[in-house]
VMD Tcl script that draws the C-alpha trace (Angstrom):
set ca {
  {19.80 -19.88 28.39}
  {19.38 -18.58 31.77}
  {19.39 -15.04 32.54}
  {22.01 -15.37 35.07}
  {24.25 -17.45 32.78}
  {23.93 -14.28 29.96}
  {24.88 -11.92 32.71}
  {28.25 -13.86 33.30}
  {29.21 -14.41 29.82}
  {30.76 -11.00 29.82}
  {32.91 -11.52 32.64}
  {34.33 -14.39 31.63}
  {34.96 -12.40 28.23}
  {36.37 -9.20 30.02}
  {38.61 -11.84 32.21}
  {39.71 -13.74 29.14}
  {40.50 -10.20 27.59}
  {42.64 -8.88 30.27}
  {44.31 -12.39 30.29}
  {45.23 -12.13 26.92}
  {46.31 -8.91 27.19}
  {48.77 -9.62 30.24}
  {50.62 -12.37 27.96}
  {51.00 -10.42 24.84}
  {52.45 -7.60 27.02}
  {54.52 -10.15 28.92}
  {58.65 -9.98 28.55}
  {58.92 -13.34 26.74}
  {61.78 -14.27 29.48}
  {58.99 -14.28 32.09}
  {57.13 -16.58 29.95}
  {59.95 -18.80 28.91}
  {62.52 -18.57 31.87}
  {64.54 -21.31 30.54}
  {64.22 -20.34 27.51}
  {68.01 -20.94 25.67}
  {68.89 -17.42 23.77}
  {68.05 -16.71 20.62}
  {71.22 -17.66 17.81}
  {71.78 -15.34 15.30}
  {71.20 -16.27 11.39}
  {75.04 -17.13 10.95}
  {75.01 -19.55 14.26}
  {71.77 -21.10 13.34}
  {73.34 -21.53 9.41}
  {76.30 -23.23 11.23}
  {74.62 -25.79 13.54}
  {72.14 -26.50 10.37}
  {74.83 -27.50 8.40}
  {76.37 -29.75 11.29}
  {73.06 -31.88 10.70}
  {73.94 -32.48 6.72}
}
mol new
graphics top color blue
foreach p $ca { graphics top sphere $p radius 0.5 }
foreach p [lrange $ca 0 end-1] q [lrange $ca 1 end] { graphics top cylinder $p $q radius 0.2 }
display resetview
């Protein structure tokens, strides 16, 4: 391997890192704007048993 390749390897790591990092910090909204809202246990219950 190249010396030059080695010397980015960890800048593509640190970039992937902070990456990473900005998603799990993310509000899941931003991630999933359309995103319908979550249903509670009872609703979800209810439209499961619609399916029977």
């Amino acid at each position: 391997m190249s010396e030059k390749a080695t010397k980015a390897e960890p800048d593509a790591d640190a970039a992937l890192r902070a990456d990473l990092a900005e998603i799990a910090n993310a509000d899941p909204k931003a991630l999933q704007p359309d995103r319908p809202p979550d249903l509670s246990d009872e609703e979800l219950d209810a439209l499961l048993a619609e399916l029977d």
